[in-house]
KELUMRO-799282 format. One record per residue (C-alpha): z, x, y; residue number from 0; residue in one letter. Coordinates in nm, 4 decimals. Example, Ala and Ser with C-alpha at 12.3 -4.5 7.8 and 13.67 -1.06 7.14 Angstrom:
REM residues 2
{{0.7800,1.2300,-0.4500},0,'A'},
{{0.7140,1.3670,-0.1060},1,'S'},
END
This chain:
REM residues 311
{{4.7383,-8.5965,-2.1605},0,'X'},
{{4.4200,-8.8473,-2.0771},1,'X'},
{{4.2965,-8.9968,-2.3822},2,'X'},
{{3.9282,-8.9323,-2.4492},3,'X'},
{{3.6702,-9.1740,-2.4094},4,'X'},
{{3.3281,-9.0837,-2.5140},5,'X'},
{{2.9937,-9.2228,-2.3072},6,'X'},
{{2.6431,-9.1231,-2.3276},7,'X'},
{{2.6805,-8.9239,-2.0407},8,'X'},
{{2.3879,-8.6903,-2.0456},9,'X'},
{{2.0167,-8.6292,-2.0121},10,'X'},
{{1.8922,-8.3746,-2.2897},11,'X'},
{{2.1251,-8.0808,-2.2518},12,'X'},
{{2.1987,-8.1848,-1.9400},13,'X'},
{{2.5496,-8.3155,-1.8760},14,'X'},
{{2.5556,-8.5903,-1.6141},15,'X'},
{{2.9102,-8.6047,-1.4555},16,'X'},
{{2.7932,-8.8552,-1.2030},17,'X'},
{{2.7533,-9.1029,-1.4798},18,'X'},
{{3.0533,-9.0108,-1.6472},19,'X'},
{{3.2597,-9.0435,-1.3557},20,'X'},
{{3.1272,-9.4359,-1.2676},21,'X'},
{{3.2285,-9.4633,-1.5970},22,'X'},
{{3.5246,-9.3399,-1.5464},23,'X'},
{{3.5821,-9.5302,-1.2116},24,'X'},
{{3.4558,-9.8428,-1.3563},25,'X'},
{{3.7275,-9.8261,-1.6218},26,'X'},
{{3.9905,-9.7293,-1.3492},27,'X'},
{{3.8899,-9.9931,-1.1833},28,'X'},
{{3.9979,-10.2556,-1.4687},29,'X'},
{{4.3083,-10.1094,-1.4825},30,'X'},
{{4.4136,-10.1451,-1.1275},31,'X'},
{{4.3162,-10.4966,-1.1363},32,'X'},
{{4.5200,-10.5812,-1.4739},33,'X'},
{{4.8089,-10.4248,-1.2773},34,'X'},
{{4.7671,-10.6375,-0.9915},35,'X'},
{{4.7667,-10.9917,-1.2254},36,'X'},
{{5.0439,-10.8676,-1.4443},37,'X'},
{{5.2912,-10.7187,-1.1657},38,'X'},
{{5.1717,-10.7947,-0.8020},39,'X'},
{{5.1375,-10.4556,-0.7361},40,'X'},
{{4.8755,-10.2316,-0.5644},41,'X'},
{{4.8704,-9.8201,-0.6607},42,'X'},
{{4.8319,-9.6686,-0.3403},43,'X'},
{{4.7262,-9.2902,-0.2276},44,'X'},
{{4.7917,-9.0984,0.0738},45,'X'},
{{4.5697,-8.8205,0.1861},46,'X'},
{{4.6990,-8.5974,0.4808},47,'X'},
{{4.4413,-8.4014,0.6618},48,'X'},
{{4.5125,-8.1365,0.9328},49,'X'},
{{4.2499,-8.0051,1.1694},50,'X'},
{{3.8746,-8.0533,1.1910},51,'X'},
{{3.7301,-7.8640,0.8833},52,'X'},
{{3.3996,-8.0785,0.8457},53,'X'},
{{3.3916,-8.0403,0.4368},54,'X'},
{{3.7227,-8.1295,0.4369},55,'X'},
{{3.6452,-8.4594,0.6603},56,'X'},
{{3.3355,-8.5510,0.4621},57,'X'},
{{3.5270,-8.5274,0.1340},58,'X'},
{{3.8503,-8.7037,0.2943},59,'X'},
{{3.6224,-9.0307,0.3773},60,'X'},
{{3.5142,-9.0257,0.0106},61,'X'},
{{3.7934,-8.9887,-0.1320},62,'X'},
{{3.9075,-9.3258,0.0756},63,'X'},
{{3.6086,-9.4824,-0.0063},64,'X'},
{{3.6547,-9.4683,-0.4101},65,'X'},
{{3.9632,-9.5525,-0.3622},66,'X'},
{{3.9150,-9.8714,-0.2243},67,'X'},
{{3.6244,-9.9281,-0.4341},68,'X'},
{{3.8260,-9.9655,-0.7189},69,'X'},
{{4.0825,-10.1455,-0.5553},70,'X'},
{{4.3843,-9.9447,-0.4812},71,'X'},
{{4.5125,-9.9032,-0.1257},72,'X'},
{{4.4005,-9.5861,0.0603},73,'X'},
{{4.5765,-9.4154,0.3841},74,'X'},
{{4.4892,-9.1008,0.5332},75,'X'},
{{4.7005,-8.9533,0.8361},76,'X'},
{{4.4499,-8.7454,1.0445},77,'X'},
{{4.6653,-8.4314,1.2391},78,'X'},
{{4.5305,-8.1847,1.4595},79,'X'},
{{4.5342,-7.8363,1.3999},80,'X'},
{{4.7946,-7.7702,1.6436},81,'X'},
{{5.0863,-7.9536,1.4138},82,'X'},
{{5.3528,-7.7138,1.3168},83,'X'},
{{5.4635,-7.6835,0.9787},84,'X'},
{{5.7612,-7.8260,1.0309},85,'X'},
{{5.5977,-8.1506,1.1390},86,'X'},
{{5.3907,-8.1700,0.8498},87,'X'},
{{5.6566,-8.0825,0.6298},88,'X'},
{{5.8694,-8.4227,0.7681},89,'X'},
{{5.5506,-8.5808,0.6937},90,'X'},
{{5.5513,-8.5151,0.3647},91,'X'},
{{5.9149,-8.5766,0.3238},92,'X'},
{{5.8402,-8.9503,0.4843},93,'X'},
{{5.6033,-8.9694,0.2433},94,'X'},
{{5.7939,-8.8740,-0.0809},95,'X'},
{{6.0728,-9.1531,0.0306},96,'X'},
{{5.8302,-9.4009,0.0845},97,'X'},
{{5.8253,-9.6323,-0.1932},98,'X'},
{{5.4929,-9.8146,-0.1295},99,'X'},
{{5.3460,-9.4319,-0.1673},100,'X'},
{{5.2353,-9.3504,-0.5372},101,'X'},
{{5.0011,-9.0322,-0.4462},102,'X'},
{{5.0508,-8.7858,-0.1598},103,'X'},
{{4.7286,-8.5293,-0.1670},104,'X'},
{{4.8032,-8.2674,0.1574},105,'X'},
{{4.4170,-8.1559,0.2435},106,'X'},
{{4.3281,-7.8191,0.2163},107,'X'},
{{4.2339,-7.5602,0.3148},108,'X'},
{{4.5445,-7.5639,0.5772},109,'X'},
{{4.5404,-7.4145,0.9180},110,'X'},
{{4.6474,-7.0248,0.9412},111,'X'},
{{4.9923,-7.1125,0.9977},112,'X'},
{{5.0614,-7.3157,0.7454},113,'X'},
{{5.1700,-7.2057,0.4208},114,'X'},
{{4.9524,-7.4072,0.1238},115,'X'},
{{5.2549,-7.3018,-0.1312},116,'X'},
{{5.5300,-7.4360,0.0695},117,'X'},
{{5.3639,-7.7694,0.1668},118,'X'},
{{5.2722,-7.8264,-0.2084},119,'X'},
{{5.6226,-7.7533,-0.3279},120,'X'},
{{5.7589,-7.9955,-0.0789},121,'X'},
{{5.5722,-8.2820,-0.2261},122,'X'},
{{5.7599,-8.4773,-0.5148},123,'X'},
{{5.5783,-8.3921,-0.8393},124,'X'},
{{5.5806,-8.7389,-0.9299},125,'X'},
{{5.3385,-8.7769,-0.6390},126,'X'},
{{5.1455,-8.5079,-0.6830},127,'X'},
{{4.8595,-8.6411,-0.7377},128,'X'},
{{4.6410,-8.2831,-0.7229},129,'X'},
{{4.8738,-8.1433,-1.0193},130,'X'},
{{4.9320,-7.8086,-0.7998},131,'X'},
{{5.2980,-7.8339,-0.7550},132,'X'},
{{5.4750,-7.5540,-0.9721},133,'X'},
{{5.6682,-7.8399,-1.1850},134,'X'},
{{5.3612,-7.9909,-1.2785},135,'X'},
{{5.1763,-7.6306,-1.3427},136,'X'},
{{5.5268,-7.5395,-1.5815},137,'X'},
{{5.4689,-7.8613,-1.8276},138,'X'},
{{5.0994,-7.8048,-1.8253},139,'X'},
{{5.1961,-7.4717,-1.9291},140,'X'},
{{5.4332,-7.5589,-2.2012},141,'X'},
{{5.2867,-7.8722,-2.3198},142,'X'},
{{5.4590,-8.1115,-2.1938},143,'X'},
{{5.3060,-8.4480,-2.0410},144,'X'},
{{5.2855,-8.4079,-1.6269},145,'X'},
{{4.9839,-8.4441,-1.3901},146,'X'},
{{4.7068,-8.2448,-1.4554},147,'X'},
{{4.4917,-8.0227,-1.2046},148,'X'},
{{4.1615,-8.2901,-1.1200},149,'X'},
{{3.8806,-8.0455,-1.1754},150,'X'},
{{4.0298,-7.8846,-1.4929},151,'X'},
{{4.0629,-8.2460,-1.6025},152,'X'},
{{3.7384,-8.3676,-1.5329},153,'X'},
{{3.5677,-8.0756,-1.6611},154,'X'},
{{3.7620,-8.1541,-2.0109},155,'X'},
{{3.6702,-8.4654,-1.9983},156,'X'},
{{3.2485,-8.3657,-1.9753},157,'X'},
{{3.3019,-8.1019,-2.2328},158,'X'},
{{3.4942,-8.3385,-2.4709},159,'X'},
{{3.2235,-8.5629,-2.4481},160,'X'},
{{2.9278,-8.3379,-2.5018},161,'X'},
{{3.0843,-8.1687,-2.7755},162,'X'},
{{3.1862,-8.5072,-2.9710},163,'X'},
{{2.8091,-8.6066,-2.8805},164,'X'},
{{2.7238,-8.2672,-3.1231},165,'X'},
{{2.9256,-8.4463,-3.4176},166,'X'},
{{3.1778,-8.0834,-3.2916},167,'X'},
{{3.5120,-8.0244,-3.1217},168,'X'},
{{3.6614,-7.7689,-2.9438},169,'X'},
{{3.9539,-7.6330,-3.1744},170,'X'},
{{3.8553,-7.3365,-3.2968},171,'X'},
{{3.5924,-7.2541,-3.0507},172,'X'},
{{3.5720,-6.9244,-2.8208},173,'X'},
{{3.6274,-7.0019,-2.4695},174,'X'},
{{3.5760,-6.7761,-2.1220},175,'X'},
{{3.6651,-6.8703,-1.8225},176,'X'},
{{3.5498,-6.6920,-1.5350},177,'X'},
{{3.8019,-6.7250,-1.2753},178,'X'},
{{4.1705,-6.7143,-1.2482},179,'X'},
{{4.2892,-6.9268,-0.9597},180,'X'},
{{4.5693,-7.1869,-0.9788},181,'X'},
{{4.3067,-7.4938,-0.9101},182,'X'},
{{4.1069,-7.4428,-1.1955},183,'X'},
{{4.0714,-7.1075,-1.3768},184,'X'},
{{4.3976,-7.1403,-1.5083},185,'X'},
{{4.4659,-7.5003,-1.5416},186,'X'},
{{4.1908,-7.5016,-1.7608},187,'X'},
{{4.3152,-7.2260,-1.9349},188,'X'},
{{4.5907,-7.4138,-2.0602},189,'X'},
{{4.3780,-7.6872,-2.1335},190,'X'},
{{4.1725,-7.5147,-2.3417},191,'X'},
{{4.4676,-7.3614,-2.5577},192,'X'},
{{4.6075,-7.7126,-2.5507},193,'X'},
{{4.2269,-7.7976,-2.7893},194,'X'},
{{4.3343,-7.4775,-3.0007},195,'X'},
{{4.0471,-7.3095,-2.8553},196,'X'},
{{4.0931,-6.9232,-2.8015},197,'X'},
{{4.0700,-6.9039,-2.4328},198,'X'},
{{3.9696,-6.5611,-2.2315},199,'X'},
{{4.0120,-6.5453,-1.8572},200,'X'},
{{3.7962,-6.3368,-1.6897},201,'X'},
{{3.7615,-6.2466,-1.3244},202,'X'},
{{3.6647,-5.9594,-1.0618},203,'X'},
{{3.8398,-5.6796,-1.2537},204,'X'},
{{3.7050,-5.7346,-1.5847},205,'X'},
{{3.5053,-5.4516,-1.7439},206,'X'},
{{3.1271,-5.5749,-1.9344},207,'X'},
{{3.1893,-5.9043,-1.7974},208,'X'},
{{2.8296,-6.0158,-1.8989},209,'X'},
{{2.9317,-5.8814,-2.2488},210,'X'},
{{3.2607,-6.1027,-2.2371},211,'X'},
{{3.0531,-6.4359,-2.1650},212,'X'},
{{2.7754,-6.3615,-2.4074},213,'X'},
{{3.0727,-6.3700,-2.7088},214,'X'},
{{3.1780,-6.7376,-2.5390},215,'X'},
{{3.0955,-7.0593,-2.7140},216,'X'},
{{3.2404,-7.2188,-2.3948},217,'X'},
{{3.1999,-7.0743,-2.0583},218,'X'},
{{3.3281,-7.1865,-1.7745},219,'X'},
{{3.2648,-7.0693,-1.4304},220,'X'},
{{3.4555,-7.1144,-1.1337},221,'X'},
{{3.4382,-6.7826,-0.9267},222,'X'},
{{3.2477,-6.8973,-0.5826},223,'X'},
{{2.9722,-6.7223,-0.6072},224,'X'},
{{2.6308,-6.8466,-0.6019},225,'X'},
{{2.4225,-6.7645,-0.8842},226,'X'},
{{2.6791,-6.4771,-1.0139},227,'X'},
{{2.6274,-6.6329,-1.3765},228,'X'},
{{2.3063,-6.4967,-1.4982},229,'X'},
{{2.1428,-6.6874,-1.7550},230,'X'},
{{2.1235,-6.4463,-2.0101},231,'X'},
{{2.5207,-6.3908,-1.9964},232,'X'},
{{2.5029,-6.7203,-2.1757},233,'X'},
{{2.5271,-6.7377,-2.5913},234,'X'},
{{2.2424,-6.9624,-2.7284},235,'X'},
{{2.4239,-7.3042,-2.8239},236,'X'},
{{2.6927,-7.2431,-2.5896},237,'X'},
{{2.8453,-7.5180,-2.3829},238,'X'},
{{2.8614,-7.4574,-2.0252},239,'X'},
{{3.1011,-7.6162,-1.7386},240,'X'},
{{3.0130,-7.4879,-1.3796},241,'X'},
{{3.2473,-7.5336,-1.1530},242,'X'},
{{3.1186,-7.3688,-0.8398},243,'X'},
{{2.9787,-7.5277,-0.4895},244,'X'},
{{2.7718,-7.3121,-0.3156},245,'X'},
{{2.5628,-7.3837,-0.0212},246,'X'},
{{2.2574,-7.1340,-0.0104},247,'X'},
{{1.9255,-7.1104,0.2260},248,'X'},
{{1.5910,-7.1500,0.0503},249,'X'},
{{1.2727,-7.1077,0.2013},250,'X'},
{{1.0423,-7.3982,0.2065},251,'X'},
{{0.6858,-7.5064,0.3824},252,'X'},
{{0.8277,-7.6249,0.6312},253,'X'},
{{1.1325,-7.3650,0.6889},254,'X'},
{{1.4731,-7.2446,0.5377},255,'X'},
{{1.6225,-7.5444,0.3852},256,'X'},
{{2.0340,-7.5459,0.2674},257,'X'},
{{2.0449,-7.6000,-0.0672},258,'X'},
{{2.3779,-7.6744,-0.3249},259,'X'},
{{2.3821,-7.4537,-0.6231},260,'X'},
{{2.6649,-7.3540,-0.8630},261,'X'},
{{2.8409,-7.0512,-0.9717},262,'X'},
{{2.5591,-7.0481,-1.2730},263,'X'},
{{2.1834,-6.9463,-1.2580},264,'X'},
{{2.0808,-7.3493,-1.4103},265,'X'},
{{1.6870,-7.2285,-1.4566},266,'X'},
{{1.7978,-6.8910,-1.6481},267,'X'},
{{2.0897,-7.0730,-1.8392},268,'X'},
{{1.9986,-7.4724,-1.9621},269,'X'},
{{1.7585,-7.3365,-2.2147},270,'X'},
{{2.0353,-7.1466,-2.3993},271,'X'},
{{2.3022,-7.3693,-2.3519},272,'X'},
{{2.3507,-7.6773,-2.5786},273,'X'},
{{2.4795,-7.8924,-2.3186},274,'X'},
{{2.5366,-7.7652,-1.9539},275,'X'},
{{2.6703,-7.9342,-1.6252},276,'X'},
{{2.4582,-7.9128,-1.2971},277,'X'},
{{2.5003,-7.8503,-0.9439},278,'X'},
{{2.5473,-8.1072,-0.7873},279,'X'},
{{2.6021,-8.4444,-1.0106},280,'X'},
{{2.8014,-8.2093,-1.2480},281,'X'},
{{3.1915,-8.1358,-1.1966},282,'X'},
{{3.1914,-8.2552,-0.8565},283,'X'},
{{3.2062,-8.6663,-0.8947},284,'X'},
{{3.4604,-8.5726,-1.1774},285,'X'},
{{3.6918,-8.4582,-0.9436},286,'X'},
{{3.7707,-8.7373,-0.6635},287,'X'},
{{3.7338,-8.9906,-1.0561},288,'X'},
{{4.0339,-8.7883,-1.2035},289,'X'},
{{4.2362,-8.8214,-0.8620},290,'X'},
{{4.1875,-9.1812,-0.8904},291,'X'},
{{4.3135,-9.1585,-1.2479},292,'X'},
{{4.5644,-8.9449,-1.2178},293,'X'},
{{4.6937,-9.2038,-0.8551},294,'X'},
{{4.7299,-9.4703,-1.1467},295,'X'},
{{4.9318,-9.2749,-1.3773},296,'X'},
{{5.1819,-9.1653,-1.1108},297,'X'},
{{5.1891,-9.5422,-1.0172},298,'X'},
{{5.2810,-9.6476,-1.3630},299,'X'},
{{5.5433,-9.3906,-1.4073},300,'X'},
{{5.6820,-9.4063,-1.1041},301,'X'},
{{5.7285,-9.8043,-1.1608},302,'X'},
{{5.8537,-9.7771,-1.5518},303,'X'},
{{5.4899,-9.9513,-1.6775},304,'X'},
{{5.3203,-9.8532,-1.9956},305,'X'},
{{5.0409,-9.6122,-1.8292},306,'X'},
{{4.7287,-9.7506,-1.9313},307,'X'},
{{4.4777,-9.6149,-2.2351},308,'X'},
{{4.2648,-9.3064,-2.1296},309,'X'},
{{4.5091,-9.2602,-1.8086},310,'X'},
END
């Protein structure tokens, strides 16, 4: 499990995961070049992208663009949306045999005829960099040291900090997560239990659902829905991750505007909460930071190296 390293990553109760993640970057950074002096050896990441999707483009070039910035070697293989599974499966299988290849990260969402499941399960778990593949989801599950899901990770990470920045921790504490998908709501499930908190997952089917987040001392929301946390479901003092992305239309003088808001109503909820992240500059830089990380663990593992502190 990443080691936790505290930084004054916040503005009031606001939780700044754009600072924490330069922080975090800046640190990777360090490492990659101590690797390079002591071994002569570069971690390097693969990202595989398949069609046109234009989030999925924006966040690919990003991705490549950290990557680099911190000095590890970045590929992407662009495919068009007419590739067959069966080519991008022998992609993938290149990829796991390649031993210049530390991270593989397949793209999604896939194209309709693609199955998500079996491309992840065809990547090596020792490259899987995104922590999806089942191997990696059993010793999450169980305890055991593998690669860990990147937003469940870097959402640990914000909510270690602003807890230890309360003179608190999390054992002990009542947890709700709203949202039971394999990307976050339950990776950070497991996380949670893993800080002896007492974790609830909630989702679509559960009944008094506001009543269920009011009892939570940590709530975290990752449903992907604009808004669908009001601000009174939050307890007063309670520490709140949101996960969700939305793009919404406001109106402004001079038209309807797009605007990014989270799964969380912010203005109803960051006077209750002790410490809350916002959308955007919350989660979000976390992410791409703890698929950087988690590149450089697989690296050092896959090579026999001591993995470096807070890795």
């Amino acid at each position: 499990m990443t080691a936790f390293h505290q930084v004054t990553a916040r503005r009031g109760n606001i939780i700044d995961g754009a600072g924490y993640a330069k922080a975090l970057r800046d640190r990777l950074a360090a490492h990659v070049a101590n690797l390079k002096a002591a071994h002569g050896l570069t971690p390097c990441l693969t990202v595989v992208i398949v069609g046109e999707d234009p989030a999925s483009q924006v966040y690919v070039k990003s991705k490549g663009e950290m990557t680099q910035a911190i000095g590890m070697e970045s590929r992407t293989i662009r495919l068009p949306d007419t590739t067959s599974e069966d080519e991008l499966l022998k992609i993938v299988d290149d990829l796991n045999r390649d031993p210049v290849v530390n991270g593989i990260l397949v793209q999604l969402p896939l194209p309709k005829h693609m199955s998500s499941l079996k491309v992840i399960d065809a990547i090596n778990p020792d490259k899987d960099v995104d922590g999806f593949h089942v191997i990696n989801a059993g010793k999450l599950a169980v305890g055991l040291d593998g690669i860990v899901p990147c937003t469940p990770l870097g959402s640990l990470m914000l909510l270690k900090d602003a807890v230890a920045a309360h003179g608190d921790t999390l054992a002990g504490k009542s947890a709700v997560i709203v949202g039971r998908s394999n990307i976050v709501g339950k990776p950070m499930a497991q996380l949670l239990l893993n800080q002896d908190c007492t974790v609830t997952i909630a989702h679509s089917k559960t009944k008094n659902l506001a009543e269920v987040c009011q009892g939570a001392d940590i709530l975290v929301a990752a449903v992907g829905r604009p808004k669908f946390i009001a601000g009174d479901w939050v307890k007063d003092g309670a520490y709140v991750i949101d996960v969700g992305i939305n793009r919404i239309e406001v109106a402004t003088p001079e038209g309807p505007k797009g605007k990014l808001v989270g799964d969380v109503d912010f203005d109803g909820a960051k006077d209750r909460a002790l410490a809350i992240t916002p959308v955007p500059k919350g989660v979000g830089p976390m992410t791409i930071a703890c698929l950087l990380n988690n590149t450089i663990k697989a690296f050092c593992l896959q090579n026999k190296l001591p993995v470096p502190e807070g890795v």
